[in-house]
N, C-alpha and C positions, 0 to 999 in steps of 0.2 A: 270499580267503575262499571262492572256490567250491569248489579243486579236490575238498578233503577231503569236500565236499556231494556233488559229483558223484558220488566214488565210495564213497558213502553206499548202504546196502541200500536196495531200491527200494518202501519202507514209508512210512506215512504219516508225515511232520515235519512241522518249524512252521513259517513262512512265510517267516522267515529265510534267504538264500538266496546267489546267487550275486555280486550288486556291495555284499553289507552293507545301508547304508542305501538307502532307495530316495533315487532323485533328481529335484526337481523338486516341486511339490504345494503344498498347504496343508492348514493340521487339518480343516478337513471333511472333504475331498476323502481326506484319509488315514484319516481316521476310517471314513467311508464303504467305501475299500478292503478295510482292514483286517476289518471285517466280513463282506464277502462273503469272504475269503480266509479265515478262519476259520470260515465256515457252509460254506464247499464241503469244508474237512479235517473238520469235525463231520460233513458227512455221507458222507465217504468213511469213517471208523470205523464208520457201522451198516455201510455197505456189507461191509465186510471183516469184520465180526463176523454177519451175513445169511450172506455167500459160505461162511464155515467153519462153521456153525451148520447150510447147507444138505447141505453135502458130506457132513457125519458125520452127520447123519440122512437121509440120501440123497430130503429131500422135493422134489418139483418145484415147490417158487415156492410153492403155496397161495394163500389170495386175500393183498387187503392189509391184511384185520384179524389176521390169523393172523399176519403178518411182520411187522407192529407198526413199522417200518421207517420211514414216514413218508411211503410210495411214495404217489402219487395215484391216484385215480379218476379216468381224464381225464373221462368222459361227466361227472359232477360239476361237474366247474373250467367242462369245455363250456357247461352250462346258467348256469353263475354268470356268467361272462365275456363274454355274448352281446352287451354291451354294447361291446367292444372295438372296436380300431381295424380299420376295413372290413369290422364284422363279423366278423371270422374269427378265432374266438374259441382257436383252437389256435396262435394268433401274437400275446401279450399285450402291451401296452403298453411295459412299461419291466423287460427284462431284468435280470440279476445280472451274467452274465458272456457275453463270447465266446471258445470256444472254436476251436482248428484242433486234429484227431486226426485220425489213420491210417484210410481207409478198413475197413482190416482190424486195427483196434484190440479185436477181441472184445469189446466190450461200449460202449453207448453212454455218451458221459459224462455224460448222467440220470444212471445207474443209477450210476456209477462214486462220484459225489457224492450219491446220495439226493437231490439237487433234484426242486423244484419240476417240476411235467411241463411247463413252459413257459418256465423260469428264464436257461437258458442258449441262446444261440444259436450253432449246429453247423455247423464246414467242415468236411466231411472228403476227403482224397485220399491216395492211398497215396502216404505217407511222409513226412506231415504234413508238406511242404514246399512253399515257391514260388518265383516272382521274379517279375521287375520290371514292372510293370502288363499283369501276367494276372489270369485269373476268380480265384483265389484273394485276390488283393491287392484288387480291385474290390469284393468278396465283404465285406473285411472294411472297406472305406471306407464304400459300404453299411451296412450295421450299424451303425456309427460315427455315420454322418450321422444316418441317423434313428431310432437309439433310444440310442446313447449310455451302452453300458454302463461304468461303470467299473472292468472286469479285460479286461484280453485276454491268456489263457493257449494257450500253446503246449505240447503235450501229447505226449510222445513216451509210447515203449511199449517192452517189453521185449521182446526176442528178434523184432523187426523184419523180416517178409523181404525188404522192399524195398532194407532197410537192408542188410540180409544177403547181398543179391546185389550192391550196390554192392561190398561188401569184398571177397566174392569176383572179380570182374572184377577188383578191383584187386591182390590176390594173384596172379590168374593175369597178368595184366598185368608182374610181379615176377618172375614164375616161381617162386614160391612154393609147391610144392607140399604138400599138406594134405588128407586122406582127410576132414576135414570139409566141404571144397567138394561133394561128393556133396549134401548137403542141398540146398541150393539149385542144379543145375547139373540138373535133370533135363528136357535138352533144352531148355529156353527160354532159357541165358542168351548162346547163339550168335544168337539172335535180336535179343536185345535190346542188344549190346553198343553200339548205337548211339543205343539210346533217352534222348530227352533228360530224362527222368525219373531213371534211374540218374547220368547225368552231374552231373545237381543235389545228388547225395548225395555221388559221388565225393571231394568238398572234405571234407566229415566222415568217410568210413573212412579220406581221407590221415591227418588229423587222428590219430585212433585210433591207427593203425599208426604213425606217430612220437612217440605216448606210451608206445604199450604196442609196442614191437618183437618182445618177443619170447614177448606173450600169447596163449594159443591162440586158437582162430578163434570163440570165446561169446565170451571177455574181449571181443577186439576189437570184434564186434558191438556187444556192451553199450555200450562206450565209444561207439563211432559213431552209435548210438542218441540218447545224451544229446546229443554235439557237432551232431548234427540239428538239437537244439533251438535252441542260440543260433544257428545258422547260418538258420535260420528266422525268428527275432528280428531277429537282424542284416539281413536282405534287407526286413522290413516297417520297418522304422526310417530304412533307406538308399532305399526307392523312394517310401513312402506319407506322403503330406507332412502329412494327416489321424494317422496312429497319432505324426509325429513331434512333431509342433504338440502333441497331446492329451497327451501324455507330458511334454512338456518344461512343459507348465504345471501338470501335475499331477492332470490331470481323469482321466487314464488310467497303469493302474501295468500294464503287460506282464511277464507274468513266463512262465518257464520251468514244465516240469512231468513228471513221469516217473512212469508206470504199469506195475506189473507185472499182467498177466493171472492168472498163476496164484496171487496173494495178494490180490488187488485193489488193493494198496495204492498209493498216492499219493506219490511226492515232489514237493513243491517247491521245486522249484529259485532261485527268486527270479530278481531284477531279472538283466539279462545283466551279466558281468561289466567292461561297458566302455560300459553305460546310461548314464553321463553324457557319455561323450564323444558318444553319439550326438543328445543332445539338442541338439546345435549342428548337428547336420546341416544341419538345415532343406531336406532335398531339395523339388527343383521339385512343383508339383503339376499340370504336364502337363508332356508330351512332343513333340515334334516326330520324323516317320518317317525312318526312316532303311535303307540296305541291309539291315541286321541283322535288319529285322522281317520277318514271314511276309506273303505275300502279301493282299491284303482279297479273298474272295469277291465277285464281282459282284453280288451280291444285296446284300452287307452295305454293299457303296460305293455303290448306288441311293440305300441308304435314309440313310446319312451327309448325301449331297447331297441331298436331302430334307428332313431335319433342319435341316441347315445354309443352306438356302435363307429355309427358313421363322424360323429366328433372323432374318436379315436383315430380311425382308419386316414383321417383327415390331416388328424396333426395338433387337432384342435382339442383334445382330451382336457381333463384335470378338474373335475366335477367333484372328484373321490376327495380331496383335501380340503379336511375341516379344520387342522391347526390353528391354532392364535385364536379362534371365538370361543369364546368359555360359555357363553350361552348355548351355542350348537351341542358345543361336548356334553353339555350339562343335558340338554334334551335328550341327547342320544342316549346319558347313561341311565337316566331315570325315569324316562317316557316311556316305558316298553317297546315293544317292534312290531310295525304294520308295513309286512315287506310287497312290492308290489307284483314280484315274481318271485316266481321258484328256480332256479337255474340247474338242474343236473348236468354235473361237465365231466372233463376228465380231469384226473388227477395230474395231468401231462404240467412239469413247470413252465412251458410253454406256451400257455390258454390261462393266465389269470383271469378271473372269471368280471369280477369288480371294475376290473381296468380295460378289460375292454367293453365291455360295456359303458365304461363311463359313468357309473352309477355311484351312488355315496353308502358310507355305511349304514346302513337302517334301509335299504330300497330291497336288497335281494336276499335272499334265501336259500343261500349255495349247498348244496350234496356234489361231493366230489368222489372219484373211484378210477380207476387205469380201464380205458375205455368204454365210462361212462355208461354204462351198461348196469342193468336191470338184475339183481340174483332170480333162479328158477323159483325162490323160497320166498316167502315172507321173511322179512328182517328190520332190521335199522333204518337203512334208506327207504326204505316206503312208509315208517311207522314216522321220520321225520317228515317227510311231504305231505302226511295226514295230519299230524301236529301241526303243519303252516295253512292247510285249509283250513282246519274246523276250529282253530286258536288262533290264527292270526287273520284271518278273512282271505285269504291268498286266492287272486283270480285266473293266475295263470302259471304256467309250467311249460320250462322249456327244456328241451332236451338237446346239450349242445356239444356235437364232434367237432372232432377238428383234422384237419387235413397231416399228409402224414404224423398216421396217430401208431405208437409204438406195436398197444395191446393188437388194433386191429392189423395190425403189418403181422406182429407174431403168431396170428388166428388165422391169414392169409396164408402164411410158410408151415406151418404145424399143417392144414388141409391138405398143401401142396405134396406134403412130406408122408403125408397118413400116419401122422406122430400120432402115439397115444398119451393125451392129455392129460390123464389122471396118474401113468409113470412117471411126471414130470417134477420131482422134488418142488415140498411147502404146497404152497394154496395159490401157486401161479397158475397150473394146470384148470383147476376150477376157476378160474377168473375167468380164462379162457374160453371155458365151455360155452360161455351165456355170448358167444360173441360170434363161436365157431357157425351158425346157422347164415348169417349174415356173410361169411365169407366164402362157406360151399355155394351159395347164391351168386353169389359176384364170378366166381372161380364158372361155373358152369355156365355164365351169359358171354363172359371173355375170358373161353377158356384159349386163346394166342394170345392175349396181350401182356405188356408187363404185368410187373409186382406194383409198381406204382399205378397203372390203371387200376387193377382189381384191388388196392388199396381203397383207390379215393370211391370206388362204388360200395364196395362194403362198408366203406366208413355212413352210406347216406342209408344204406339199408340198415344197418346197427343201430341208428337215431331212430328209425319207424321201430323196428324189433324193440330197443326200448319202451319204447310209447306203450306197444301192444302192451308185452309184459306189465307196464305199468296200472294199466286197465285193467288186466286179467286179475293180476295178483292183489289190487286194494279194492275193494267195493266201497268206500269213502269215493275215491277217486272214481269210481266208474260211476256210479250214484250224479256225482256233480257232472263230469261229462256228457250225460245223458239228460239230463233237465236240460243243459245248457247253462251249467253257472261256473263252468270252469274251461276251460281250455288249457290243452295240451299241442304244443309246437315243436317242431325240427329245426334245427339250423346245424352247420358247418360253420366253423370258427378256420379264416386263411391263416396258417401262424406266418406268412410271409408278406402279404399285405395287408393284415389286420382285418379285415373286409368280414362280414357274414355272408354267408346265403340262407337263403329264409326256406326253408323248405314246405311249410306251412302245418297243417293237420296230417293227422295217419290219412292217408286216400281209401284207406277201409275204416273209417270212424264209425260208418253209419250201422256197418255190420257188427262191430265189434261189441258196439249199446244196445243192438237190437231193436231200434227205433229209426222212423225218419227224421230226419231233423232239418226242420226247412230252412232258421235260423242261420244253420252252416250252410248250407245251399244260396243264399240269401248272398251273403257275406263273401264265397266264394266263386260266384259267379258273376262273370261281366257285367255293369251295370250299362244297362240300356237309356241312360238319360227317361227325363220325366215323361216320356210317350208311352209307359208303361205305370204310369200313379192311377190311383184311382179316386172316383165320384168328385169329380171337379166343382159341383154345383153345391154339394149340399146335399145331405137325407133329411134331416126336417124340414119342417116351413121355417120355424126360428132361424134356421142354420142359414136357406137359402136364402132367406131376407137381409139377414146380415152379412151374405156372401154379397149378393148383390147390392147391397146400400156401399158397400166398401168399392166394388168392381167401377160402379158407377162414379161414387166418389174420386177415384185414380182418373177415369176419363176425363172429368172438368179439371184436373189438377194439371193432367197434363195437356190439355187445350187452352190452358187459363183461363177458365169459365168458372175458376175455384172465389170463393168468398170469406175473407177475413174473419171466424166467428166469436163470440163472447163463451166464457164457460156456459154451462145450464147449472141446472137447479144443485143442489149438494145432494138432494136424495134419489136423482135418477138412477136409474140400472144401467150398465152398460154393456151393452151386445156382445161384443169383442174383445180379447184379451191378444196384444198384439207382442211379442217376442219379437223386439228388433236388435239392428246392431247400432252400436255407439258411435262408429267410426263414420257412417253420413252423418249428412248435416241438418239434412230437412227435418222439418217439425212430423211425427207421423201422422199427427190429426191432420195437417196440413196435406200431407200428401195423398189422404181420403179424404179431404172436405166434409170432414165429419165435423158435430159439437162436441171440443172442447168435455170431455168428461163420459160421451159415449162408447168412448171404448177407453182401455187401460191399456199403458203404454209401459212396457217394459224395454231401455235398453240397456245393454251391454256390449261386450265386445265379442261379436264373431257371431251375437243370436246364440250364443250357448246357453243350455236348460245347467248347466252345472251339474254340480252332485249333490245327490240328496241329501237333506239336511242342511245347506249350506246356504246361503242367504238370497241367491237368485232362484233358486230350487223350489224354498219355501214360500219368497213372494208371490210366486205361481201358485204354488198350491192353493194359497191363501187367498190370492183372489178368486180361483175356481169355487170353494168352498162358501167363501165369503158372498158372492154374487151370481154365481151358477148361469155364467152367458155361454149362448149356446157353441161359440164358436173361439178356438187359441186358434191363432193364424201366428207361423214361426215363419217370420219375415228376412231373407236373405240380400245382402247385396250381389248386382253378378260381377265387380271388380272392387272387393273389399282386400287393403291392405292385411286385415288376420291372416286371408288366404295366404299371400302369400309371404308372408313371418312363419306362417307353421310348417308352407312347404320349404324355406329354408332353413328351419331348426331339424325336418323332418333329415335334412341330407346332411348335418351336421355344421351347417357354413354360419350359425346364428344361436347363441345359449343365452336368453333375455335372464331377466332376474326372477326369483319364487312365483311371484304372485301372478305374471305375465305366464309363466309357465303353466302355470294353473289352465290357465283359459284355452294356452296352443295346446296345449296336450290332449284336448276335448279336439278341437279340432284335426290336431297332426292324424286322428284317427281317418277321418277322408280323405285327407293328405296322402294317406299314407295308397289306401286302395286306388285312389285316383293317379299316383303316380304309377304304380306296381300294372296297373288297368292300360295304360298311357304308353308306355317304356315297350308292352310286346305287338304293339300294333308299329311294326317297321316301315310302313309305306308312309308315314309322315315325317315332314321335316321337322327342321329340329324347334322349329318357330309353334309350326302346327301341332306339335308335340306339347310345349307349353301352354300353348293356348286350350288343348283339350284337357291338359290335368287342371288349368285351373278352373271352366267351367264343370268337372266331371268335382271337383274337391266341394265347388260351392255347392252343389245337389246334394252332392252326398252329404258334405256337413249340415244340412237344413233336414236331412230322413234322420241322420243321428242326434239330435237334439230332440227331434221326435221320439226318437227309440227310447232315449233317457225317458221323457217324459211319462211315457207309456209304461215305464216300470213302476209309476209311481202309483200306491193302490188310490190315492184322493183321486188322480188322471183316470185310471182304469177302472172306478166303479161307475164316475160318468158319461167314459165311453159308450160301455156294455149297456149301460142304461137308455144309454140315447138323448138323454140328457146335453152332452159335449160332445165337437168335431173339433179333430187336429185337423189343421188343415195348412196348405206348405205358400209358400209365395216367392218369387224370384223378381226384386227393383234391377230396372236398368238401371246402373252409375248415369248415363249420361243423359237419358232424358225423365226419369222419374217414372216410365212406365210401368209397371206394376203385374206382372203374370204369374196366375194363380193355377195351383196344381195339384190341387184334392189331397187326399189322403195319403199315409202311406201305405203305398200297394202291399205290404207284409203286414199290417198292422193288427191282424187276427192273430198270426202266431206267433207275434210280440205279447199279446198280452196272453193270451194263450199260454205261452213258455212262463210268462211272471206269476201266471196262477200254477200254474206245476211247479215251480219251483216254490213258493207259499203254501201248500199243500206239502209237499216235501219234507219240505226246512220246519215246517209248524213246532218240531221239538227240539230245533237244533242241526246245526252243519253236522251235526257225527250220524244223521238219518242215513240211511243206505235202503235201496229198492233191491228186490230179485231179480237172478239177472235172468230173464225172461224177455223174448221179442215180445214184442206190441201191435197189436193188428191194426192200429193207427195211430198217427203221431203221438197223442195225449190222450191214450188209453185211460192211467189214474183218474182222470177229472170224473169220467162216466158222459154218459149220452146224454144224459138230460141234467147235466152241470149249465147252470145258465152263462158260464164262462165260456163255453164254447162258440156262444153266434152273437152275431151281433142283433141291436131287435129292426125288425122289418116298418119301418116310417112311414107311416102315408103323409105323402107330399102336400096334402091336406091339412094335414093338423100338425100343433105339435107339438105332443107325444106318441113315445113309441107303442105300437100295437102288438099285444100278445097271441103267441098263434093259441090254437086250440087245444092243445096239450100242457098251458099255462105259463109253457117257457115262451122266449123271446126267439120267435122263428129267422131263420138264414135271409139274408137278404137276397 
């Protein structure tokens, strides 16, 4: 029953749709469905009688009494609603529907459906598509978990370009040649033929092009467009064991859905046409790593182990137990391993390494030895933690003691004793030696106090002593330290509270690389909230234009002086590429009084850039590429629910499911510094306390989604160029106000560190540099590497001006 639906004009129908009956539920539950599926087609008919009603009398929107429409007053609903959940009355209790739509769907579906300004909750990325526990799939378990809509629509669009360049790659791929590939080919799609974005679509233009063989290059789109859809369905039903549970009991009716821009109208496509079969799915509802996944940032595997310690110490452990899934076992044993740390412990049976951590098989990369300790030699344990760098992408290494620890009690008493170590029957005595430095240390600062004092000091001096030795002895490992593409940590494992302490970096890191490294400076220094960001306006004219047309926009939005608008044209450019979160409610065109299609509207949940290669990652890139506007504004809320999910998974009191995990673990990173930042400032209450981690969490999470960003080479050649500005923004929850906050103040020696480590790595993780200081940070690059400055703008034009010597002078 779908086909004939499918290829139905792209007008509003009746809910009826692609598998017939729907499957699964009960009369409430359908009753309930059926109603919002009917109020969202009732209100996509004003809409489409609004859109034609505007066009032929060529008004611009007028207020909302005048369009009679049924559109809201947010300021209104704002004052009514103050009562909501966390306060933040632009994010209302208990939704109608959640949507996923195309970034660049020309109009947001508010307007699309005349909903409620709060009704629906909003993903969008270009190409209304995902997989398998990314921000998109996290994004909508979220949603699911804590508001529980019952519709989850999937929302394609007519004449698609994301969709459109998948066909064409695929044409050209065919050698298909067609004077309609010009549309979309203009110079970006040799760029992207690699992009994992397009490859996710590629399944639906195959699709297309073996129904319609031999329909021109619209048919095909169109078709490719719709098979989007289930192919979107299809991947949320097969990974999200949340959409597949809600469905199969009938709490949640997934349907299909198709928007033409230039009618406004609606179709619904209904249930997928193979929704029952999927209700048996019952996919896992976590995952275990495998080769196939992208590497963890060391920062994000900090705060994992973090998390997961404090599960433990909690009471709340048992992550490590994969029994009874034969799926999981099966991933584990035939996936390979992409572990997300390195752990060096002790051998002590006391300190399982797995279990307190909390971590699953396939997350860590344990080295174990009786006081965790370093040999003087090369050997084994170094040649294995260089195996987990350069072979398994491994971003971090942690080096973990633990409180009375045998070796370092017998290092403590041999010193005391002035035992000679090497008379000591077997290869005990040499264990010892590599341990004895850390304890003549300890023994010489308190030399009155007990054995258990100078114990537990030596034990924290033996973790750094490790570290060094670790740097000293691998140049693998000091190679990556030194760019900045790896990290090396301390901790103390409590064997009687479970507890870590985080000890952080060697405090001589910077001497031991021979470099400065502002990056670690950055990271480890207090964050001064946004009074220290930089170029709030804008360096181009482009850039200030669209800084300001947005600035200005927020002010009528929040005086109400904002105006209802229709899409524009299908082939305008759009200024702005906007990184929001999922979790408000407001329309974001809406909340800048922009057109409808002038800027791209990315959201998810938390505003996280994700990881590379990964489906929100790549719609970013893609639109950068694609469109080249002069300005990403990564748009923050200041009392977003992620926030605070991630600072309680961060303290262990919360373990969501895979794919949610996905998304807090991007964030637990600010979480993590914003508490750690928060906790030594004693003169606050315990009220005041929380209130500064969770403003200090949302800053920082909005530089780190930058940071991600800035790694990426498509973001960083049109930084450098002057072409693109990141630029940061912080929404009031309660009144929609809008404060913008330039740049990130690090942002040179972010991209800086990404071109020394691509220079670096150009042959491979097994690259290793001389160990030789640096007479300045990023010596390798050379002085007249155009990576090093950014280009100087005249506020005049805009493009960047090159200084006199042909590079791009400092600003």
């Amino acid at each position: 029953g779908s086909a004939q639906k499918m290829h139905a004009p792209p007008s509003v129908a009746s809910t009826s749709g692609g598998s017939g009956d729907f499957c699964g539920g009960n009369g409430a539950d359908d009753a309930l469905q059926d109603e919002v599926l009917f109020e969202l087609l009732e209100g996509n008919r004003k809409y489409v009688r609004w859109l034609r009603d505007h066009r032929q009398s060529g008004d611009g929107g007028g207020d909302a009494e005048a369009r009679g429409d049924g559109m809201c007053d947010y300021l209104q609903q704002i004052e009514e609603d103050k009562i909501g959940k966390n306060r933040a009355p632009l994010r209302p209790v208990q939704p109608k529907a959640l949507v996923i739509s195309c970034s660049r769907s020309f109009s947001p579906m508010d307007h699309v459906f005349s909903a409620d300004a709060r009704a629906l909750i909003s993903i969008r990325v270009c190409g209304y598509t995902c997989t398998g526990a990314d921000s998109v799939i996290g994004s909508v378990e979220f949603a699911l978990a804590e508001q529980a809509p019952p519709v989850l629509m999937v929302v394609g669009n007519a004449r698609n370009d994301v969709v459109a360049a998948a066909v064409a790659l695929v044409l050209q791929r065919r050698q298909c040649a067609s004077p309609t590939l010009k549309q979309v080919s203009n110079g970006f799609l040799k760029e992207l033929k690699n992009s994992s974005l397009i490859k996710l679509l590629e399944d639906a233009a195959e699709d297309a092009l073996q129904q319609q063989p031999d329909g021109t290059f619209d048919e095909i789109v169109d078709l490719a467009c719709r098979m989007n859809v289930w192919r979107t369905i299809e991947t949320l039903h097969k990974h999200s064991q949340i959409v597949c549970a809600a469905a199969a009991e009938g709490s949640l009716r997934v349907v299909g859905a198709y928007f033409d821009a230039q009618t406004g109208g609606v179709l619904i496509m209904g249930e997928h046409p193979s929704a029952c079969e999927f209700t048996a799915l019952n996919p896992s509802g976590d995952v275990v790593r495998t080769a196939g996944d992208q590497p963890v940032p060391a920062e994000e595997a900090h705060a994992m182990l973090v998390s997961g310690n404090n599960r433990y110490a909690n009471g709340k452990g048992g992550l490590t137990v994969v029994q009874g899934d034969d799926r999981l076992l099966k991933q584990l044993s035939e996936g390979g391993q992409n572990p997300v740390s390195i752990v060096m412990g002790c051998a002590d049976s006391r300190a399982p390494i797995e279990i307190l951590f909390d971590m699953r098989p396939g997350d860590l990369f344990v080295l174990r030895n009786a006081g965790n300790t370093c040999p003087h030699n090369q050997g084994s344990l170094l040649g294995s933690a260089e195996y987990s760098v350069t072979r398994l992408h491994t971003k971090l290494l942690v080096v973990a003691g633990h409180t009375k620890c045998g070796a370092v009690t017998a290092a403590i008493q041999a010193v005391r004793k002035n035992k000679d170590l090497l008379s000591m029957s077997g290869s005990i005595g040499e264990l010892l030696i590599d341990i004895v430095a850390a304890a003549k240390r300890a023994i010489d600062e308190l030399p009155d106090s007990s054995l258990a004092e100078q114990v537990k000091l030596a034990t924290r001096y033996n973790v750094f002593n490790t570290i060094r030795k670790i740097i000293q002895g691998s140049d693998i490992i000091y190679t990556g330290v030194k760019v900045e593409e790896l990290q090396l940590i301390g901790a103390v494992y409590n064997i009687f509270s479970g507890e870590i302490e985080w000890l952080g970096e060697h405090p001589e890191i910077e001497k031991l690389c021979g470099r400065e490294m502002p990056m670690h400076r950055w990271n480890s220094t207090p964050y001064n909230t946004v009074q220290s960001w930089d170029n709030k306006s804008g360096r181009s004219a482009r850039a200030v234009n669209a800084i300001r047309m947005m600035e200005d926009g927020n002010t009528r939005f929040v005086t109400g002086r904002w105006h209802y608008k229709s899409p524009t044209g299908l082939d305008v450019t759009p200024s702005v590429i906007v990184l929001g979160g999922s979790e408000y409610r407001v329309p974001i065109e809406d909340l800048f009084d922009v057109d409808p299609g002038r800027i791209i509207v990315q959201r998810v949940l938390g505003s996280v850039a994700g990881m590379q290669e990964r489906t929100a990652f790549s719609s970013i890139e893609y639109s950068i590429a694609r469109w080249a506007p002069p300005v990403l504004l990564v748009l923050v809320e200041s009392s977003s629910p992620i926030i605070e999910a991630a600072i309680k998974q961060l303290r262990g009191q919360y373990l969501p499911l895979a794919p949610i995990r996905v998304v807090l673990n991007h964030v637990m990173v600010s979480a993590l510094r914003a508490v750690q930042q928060a906790e030594k400032n004693s003169t606050l209450t315990s009220a005041g306390q929380e209130l500064l981690i969770t403003q200090l969490a949302t800053e920082l999470n909005c530089l780190y989604s930058m940071e991600l960003l800035l790694k990426s080479k498509v973001v960083r050649e049109r930084v450098l160029s002057g072409e693109l500005e990141l630029h940061a923004a912080i929404m009031d929850s309660g009144t929609g106000k809008v404060r913008f906050f330039g740049e990130h103040p690090r942002q040179m020696e972010i991209m800086r560190a990404a071109e020394l480590r691509a220079k670096t790595y150009s042959t491979g993780l097994s690259a290793t540099l001389p160990r030789e200081d640096w007479g300045c940070p990023f010596e390798p690059l050379g002085d007249d590497d155009p990576a090093l400055v950014l280009p100087n703008v005249d506020s005049q034009s805009s493009s960047p001006q090159k200084s006199r010597r042909g590079k791009f002078a400092t600003v």
